[in-house]
C-alpha positions as CSV (number, residue, x, y, z in Angstrom):
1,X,-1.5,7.3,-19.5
2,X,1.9,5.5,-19.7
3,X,2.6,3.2,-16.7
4,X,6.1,3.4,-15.2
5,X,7.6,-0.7,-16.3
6,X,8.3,-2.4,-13.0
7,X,11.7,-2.3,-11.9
8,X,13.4,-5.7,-12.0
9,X,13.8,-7.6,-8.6
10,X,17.3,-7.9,-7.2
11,X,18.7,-11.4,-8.5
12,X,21.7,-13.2,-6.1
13,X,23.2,-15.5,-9.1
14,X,22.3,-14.9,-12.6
15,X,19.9,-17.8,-14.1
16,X,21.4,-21.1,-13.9
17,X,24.6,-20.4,-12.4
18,X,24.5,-23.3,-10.2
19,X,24.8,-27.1,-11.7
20,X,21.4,-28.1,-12.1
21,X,21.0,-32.1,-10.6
22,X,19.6,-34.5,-12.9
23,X,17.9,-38.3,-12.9
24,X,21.1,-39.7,-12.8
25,X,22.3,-37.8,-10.3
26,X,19.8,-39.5,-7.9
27,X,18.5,-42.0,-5.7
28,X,15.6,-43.1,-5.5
29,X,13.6,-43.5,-2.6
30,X,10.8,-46.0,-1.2
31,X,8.4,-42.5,-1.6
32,X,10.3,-40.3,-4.2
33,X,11.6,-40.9,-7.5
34,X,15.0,-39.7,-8.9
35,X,13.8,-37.7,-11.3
36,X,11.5,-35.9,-8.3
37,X,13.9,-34.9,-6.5
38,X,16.3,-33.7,-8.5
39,X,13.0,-31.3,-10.2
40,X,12.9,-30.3,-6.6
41,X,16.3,-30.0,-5.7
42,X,16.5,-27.5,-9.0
43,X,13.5,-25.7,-8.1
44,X,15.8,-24.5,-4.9
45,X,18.5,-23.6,-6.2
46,X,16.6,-21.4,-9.0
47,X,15.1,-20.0,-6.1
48,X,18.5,-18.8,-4.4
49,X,19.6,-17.5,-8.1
50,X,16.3,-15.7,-8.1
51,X,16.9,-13.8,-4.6
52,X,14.9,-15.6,-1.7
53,X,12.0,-13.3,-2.2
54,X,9.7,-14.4,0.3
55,X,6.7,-14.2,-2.4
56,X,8.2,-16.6,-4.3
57,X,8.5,-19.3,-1.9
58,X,5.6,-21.6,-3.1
59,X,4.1,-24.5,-1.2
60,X,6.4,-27.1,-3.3
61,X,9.5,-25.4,-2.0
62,X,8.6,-25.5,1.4
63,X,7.5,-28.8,1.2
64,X,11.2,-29.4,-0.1
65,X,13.0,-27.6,2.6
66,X,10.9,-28.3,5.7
67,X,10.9,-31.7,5.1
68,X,14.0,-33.2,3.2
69,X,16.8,-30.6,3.3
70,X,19.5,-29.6,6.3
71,X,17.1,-30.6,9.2
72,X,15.0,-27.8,8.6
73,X,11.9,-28.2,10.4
74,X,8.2,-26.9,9.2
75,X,8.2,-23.5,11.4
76,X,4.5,-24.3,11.7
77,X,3.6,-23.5,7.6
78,X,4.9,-21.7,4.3
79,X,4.7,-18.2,6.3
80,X,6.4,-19.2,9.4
81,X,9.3,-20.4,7.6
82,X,9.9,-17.6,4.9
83,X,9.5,-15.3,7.9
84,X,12.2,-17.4,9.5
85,X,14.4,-17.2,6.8
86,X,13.9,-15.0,3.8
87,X,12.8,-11.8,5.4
88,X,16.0,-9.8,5.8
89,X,19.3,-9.9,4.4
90,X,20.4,-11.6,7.5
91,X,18.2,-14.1,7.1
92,X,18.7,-15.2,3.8
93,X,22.4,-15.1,4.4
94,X,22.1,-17.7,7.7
95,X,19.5,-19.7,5.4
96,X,22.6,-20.5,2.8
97,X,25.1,-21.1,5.4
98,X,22.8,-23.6,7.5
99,X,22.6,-25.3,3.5
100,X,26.8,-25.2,3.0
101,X,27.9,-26.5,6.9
102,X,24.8,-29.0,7.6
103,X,25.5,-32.8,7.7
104,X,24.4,-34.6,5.1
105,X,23.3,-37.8,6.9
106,X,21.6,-41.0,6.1
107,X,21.7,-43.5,2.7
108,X,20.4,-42.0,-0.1
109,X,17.8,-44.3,-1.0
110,X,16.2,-43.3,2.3
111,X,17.4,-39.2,2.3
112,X,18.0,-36.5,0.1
113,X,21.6,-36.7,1.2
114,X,22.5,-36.8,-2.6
115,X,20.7,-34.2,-3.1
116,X,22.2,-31.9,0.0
117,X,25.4,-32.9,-0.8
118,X,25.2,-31.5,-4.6
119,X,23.8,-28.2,-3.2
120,X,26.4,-27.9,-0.9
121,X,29.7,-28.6,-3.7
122,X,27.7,-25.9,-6.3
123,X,27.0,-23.6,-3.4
124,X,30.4,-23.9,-2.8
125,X,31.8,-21.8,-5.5
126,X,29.8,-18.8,-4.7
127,X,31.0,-18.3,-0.6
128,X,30.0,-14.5,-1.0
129,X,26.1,-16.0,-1.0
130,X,26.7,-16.3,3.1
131,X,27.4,-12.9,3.7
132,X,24.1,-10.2,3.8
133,X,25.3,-8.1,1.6
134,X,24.7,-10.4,-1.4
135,X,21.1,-10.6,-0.8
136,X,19.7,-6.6,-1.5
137,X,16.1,-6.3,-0.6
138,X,13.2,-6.1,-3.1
139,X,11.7,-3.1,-2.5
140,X,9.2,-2.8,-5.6
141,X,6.5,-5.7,-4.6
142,X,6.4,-4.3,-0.7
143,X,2.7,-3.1,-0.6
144,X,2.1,0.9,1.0
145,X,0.3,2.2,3.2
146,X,-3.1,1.0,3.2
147,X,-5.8,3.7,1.8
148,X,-6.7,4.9,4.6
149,X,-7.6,8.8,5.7
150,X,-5.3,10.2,8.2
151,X,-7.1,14.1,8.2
152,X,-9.7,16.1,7.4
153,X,-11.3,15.2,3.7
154,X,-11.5,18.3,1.2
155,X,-14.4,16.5,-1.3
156,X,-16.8,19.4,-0.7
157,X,-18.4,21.4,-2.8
158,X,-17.0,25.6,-2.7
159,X,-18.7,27.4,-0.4
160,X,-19.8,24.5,1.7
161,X,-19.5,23.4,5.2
162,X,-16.5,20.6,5.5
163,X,-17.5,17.1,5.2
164,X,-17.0,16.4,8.9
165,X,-17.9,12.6,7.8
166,X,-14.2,12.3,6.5
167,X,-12.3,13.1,9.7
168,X,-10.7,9.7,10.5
169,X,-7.7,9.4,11.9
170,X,-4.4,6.7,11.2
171,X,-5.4,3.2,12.2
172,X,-2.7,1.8,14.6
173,X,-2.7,-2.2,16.2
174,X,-0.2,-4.2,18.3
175,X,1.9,-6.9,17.2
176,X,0.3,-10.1,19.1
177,X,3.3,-12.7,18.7
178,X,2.6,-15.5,19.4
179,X,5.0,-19.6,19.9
180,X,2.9,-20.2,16.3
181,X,1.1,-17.3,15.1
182,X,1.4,-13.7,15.2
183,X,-1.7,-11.2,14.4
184,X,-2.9,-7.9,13.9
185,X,-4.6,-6.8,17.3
186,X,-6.7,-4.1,14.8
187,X,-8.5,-7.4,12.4
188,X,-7.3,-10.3,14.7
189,X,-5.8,-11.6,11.4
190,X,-2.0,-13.5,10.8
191,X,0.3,-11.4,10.2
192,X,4.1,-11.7,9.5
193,X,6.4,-11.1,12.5
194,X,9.1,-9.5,10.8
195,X,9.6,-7.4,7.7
196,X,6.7,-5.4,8.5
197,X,5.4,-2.1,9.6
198,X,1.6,-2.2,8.5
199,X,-0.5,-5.2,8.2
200,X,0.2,-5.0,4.7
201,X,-0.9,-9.3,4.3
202,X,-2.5,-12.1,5.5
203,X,0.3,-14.9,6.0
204,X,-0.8,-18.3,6.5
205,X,-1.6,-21.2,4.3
206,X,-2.8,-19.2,1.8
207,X,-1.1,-15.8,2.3
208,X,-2.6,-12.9,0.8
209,X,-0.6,-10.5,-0.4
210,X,-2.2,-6.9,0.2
211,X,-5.1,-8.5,2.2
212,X,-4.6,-7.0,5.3
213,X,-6.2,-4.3,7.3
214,X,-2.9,-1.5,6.7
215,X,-2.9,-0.9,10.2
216,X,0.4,0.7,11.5
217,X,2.8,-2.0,13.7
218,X,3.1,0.6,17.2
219,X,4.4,-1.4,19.6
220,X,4.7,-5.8,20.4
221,X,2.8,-8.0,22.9
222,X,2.3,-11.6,23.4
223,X,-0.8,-13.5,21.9
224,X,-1.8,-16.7,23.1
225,X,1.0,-17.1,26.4
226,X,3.4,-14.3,28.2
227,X,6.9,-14.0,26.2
228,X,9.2,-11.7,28.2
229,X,9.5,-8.2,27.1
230,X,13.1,-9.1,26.3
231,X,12.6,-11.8,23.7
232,X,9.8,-9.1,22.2
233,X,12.0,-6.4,21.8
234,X,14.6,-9.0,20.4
235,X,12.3,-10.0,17.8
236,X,11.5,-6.9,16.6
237,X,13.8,-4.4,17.9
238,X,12.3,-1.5,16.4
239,X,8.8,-1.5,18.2
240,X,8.6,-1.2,22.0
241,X,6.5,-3.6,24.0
242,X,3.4,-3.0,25.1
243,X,2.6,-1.8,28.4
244,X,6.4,-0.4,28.5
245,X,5.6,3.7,28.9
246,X,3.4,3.1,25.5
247,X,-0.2,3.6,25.0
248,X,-2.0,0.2,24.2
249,X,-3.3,0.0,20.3
């Protein structure tokens, strides 16, 4: 059997389009060597190039970005914050212009201002990167449908009465959002808020992609205090709110 070679994943920039910092480039700080952040600093911007892909965004670059670049804050961990900003076109989009308009305050040699302002004079040469249509979506790494049964099973032997043990039927949950955390109502497990129709993962600290419990996304509530039904349907438009003339999950 021949497997199918995966297709590529849609790339923004091609590899090393835009100027790569070096040592020299600069300032140290009391905590952080020159050489360290312009590693960093490099890691980013191959990480634009590369698409955004939420996947990709390892613990280093969020440690970058949620605590030395454009006053972005933490959005609680690694999860929170590429659900903030790398799960739609839209997203990625606002996460580059927030990069090319944000002040770069502060010395140097006590900020990454150096560093901010060499990603803002190489991001500058590529103004398409703020629109959403330069960031397609990857498709080919979304998990499916989890396994399971949504009818009658047909493993019986001819002639046989049906296997009436293999009548299940689709697993559905609600979206439990939440100020910090948002779960599966099915497992109880993090989830991400947006992005998704099945729990398809287990976001958090240590996300695990494909660990969820694949049940389907069929409407939004709150989790741990009431959020209006307004700001629930404005986070994710395309699921009603619970309680709202649909059946709980």
């Amino acid at each position: 059997m021949t497997l199918a070679a995966p297709r590529p994943r849609p790339r923004a920039l091609a590899a090393r389009t835009l100027t790569r910092l070096t040592a020299a480039d600069c300032t140290p700080t009391q905590w952080t060597t020159s050489k360290a952040k312009a590693d960093a600093a490099n890691s980013v911007l191959a990480f634009i190039e590369d698409g955004l892909h939420a996947d990709a965004f390892t613990h280093g670059l969020y440690r970058t970005c949620s605590q030395h670049l454009f006053g972005h804050i933490a959005h609680y961990n690694r999860s929170g914050f590429a659900d903030v900003w790398f799960s739609t076109p839209e997203d990625k989009a606002a996460f580059i212009r927030r990069a090319m308009n944000a002040p770069c305050l502060g010395d140097p040699a006590w900020t990454w201002s150096d560093v901010e302002q060499h990603m803002q004079d190489t991001l500058a040469k590529h103004l398409h990167l703020q629109q959403p249509s330069a960031w397609p979506m990857d498709h080919s790494t979304t998990p499916g449908p989890a396994a399971l049964p949504t009818g009658t099973g047909t493993g019986t032997a001819p002639g046989s009465a049906p296997d009436q043990t293999n009548e299940v039927t689709e697993v559905t949950a609600t979206l439990l959002v939440g100020d910090f955390t948002t779960l599966c109502s099915h497992c109880k497990k993090p989830t991400l808020l947006r992005g998704v129709t099945r729990h398809t993962d287990i976001s958090g600290w240590n996300g695990i992609p494909g660990g969820g419990c694949g049940a389907r996304f069929v409407n939004t509530d709150s989790h741990d205090r009431p959020i209006p039904a307004a700001r629930l349907k404005e986070l994710r438009p395309d699921l009603p709110v619970r309680g709202h003339g649909t059946p709980n999950a």
